[in-house]
ZAROLO-441636 format. One record per residue: residue number from 1; residue in one letter; x, y, z of N, C-alpha, C in turn. Coordinates in pm, whole numbers, plus 32768, in hexadecimal, padded with zeros to 4 digits. Layout:
k|r|n.px|n.py|n.pz|ca.px|ca.py|ca.pz|c.px|c.py|c.pz
NUM|A|X|Y|Z|X|Y|Z|X|Y|Z
...
***
This chain:
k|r|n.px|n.py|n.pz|ca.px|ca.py|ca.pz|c.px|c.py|c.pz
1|X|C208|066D|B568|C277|06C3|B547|C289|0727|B5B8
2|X|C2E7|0728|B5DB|C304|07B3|B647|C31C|0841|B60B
3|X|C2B5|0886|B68D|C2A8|0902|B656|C33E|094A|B64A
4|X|C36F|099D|B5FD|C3DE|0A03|B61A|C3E7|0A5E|B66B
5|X|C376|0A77|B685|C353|0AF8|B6FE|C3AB|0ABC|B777
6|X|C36F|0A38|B76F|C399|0A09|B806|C426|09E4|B826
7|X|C468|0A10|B887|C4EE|09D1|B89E|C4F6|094B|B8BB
8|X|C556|0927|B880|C576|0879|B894|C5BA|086C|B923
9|X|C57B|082E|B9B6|C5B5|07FB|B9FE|C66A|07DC|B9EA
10|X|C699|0832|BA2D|C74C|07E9|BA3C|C750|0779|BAA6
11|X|C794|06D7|BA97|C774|06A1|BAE9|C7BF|0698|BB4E
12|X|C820|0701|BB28|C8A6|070E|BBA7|C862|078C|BC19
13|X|C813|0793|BBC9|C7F7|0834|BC50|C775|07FA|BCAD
14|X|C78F|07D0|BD0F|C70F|07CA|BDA1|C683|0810|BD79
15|X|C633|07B8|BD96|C5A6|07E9|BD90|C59D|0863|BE11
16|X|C558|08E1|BDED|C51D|092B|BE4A|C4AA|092B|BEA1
17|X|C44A|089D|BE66|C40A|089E|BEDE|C43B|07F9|BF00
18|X|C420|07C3|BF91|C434|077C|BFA4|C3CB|0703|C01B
19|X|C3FE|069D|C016|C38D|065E|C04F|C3D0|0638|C0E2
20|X|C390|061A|C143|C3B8|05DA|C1C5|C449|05A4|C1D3
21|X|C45F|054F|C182|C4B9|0513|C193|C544|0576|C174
22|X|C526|05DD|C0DC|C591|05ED|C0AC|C5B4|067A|C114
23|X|C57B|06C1|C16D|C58A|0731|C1C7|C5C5|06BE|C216
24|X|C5A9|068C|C243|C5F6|0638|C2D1|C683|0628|C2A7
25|X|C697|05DE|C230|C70C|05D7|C210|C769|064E|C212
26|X|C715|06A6|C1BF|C74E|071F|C1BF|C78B|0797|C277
27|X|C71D|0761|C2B1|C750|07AD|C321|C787|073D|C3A1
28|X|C7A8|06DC|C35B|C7DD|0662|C3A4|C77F|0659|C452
29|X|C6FC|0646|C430|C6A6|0616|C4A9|C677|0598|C44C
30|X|C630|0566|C4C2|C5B3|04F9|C4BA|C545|0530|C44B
31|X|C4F7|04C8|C42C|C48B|0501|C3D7|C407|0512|C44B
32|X|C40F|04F0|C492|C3AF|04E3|C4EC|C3A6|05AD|C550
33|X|C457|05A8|C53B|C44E|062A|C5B2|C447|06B2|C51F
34|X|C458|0680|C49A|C441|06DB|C423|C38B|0729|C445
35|X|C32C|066F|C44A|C2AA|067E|C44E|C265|06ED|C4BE
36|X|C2E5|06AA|C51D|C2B4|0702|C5CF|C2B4|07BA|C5A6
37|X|C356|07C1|C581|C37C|0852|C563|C2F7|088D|C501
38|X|C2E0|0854|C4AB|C262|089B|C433|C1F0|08A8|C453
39|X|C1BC|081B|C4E7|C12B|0866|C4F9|C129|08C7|C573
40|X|C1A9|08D2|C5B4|C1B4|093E|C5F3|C1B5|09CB|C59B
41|X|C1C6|09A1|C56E|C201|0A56|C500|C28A|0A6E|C50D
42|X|C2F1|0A44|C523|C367|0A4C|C575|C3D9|0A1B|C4D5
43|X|C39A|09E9|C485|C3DE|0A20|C434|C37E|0A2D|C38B
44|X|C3AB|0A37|C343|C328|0A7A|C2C2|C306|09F3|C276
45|X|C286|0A0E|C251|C26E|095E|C207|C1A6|09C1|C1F9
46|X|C1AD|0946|C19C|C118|093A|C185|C0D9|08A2|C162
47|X|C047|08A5|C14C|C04A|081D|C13E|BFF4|082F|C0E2
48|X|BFF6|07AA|C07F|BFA9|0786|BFE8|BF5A|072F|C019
49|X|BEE7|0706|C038|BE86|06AA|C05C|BEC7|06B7|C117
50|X|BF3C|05EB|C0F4|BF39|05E0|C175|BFF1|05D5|C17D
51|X|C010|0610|C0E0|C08D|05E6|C0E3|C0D1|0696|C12A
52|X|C131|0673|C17E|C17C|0702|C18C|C1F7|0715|C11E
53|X|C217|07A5|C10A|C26B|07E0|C082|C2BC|0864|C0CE
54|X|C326|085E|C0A0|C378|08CF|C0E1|C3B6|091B|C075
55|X|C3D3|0973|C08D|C436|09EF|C01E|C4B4|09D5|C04D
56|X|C512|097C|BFF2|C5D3|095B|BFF8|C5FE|0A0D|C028
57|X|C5CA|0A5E|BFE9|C60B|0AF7|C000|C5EB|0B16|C0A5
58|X|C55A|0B1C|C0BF|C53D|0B31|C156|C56F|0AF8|C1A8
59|X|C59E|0A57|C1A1|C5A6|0A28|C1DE|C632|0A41|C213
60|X|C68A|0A84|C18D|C736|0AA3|C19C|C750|0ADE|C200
61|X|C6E2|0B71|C1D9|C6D6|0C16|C1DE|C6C8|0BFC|C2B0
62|X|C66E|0B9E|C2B6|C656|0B8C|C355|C6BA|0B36|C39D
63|X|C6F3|0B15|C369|C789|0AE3|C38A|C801|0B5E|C383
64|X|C7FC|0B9C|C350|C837|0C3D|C337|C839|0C91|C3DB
65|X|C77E|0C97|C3A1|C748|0D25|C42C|C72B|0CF4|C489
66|X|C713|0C68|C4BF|C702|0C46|C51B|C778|0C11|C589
67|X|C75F|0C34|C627|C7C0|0C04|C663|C79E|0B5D|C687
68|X|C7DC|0B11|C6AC|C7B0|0AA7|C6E4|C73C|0A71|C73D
69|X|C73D|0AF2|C775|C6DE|0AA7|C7D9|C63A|0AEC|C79A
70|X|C652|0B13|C742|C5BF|0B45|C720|C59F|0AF1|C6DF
71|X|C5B0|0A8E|C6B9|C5B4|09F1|C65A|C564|098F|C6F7
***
């Protein structure tokens, strides 16, 4: 039974964290130059074992404050 506490997933609204693939899409690169950018630090991510995970918001927010070439 699902708890009530918990909010029910909307399935129209984008997940906030995201995996390799779905940041690439999102910032229309390669998944490969996503991997490059994250173990540089160059853009925000963390990793769960060996999988990398990004924040949909950070990832906006640095598309916002960042100029191009700091990418």
């Amino acid at each position: 039974m699902a708890d009530p506490e918990q909010p029910v997933p909307d399935a129209a609204q984008p997940p906030e964290v995201l995996t390799v693939r779905e940041a690439a899409r999102l910032l229309r690169i390669s998944e490969e130059h996503v991997r490059e950018l994250a173990r540089e630090g160059k853009i925000p991510a963390g990793k769960i074992g060996q999988a990398w995970r990004f924040s949909r918001r950070a990832l906006l927010r640095l598309l916002v404050d960042q100029s191009p070439d700091d990418i």
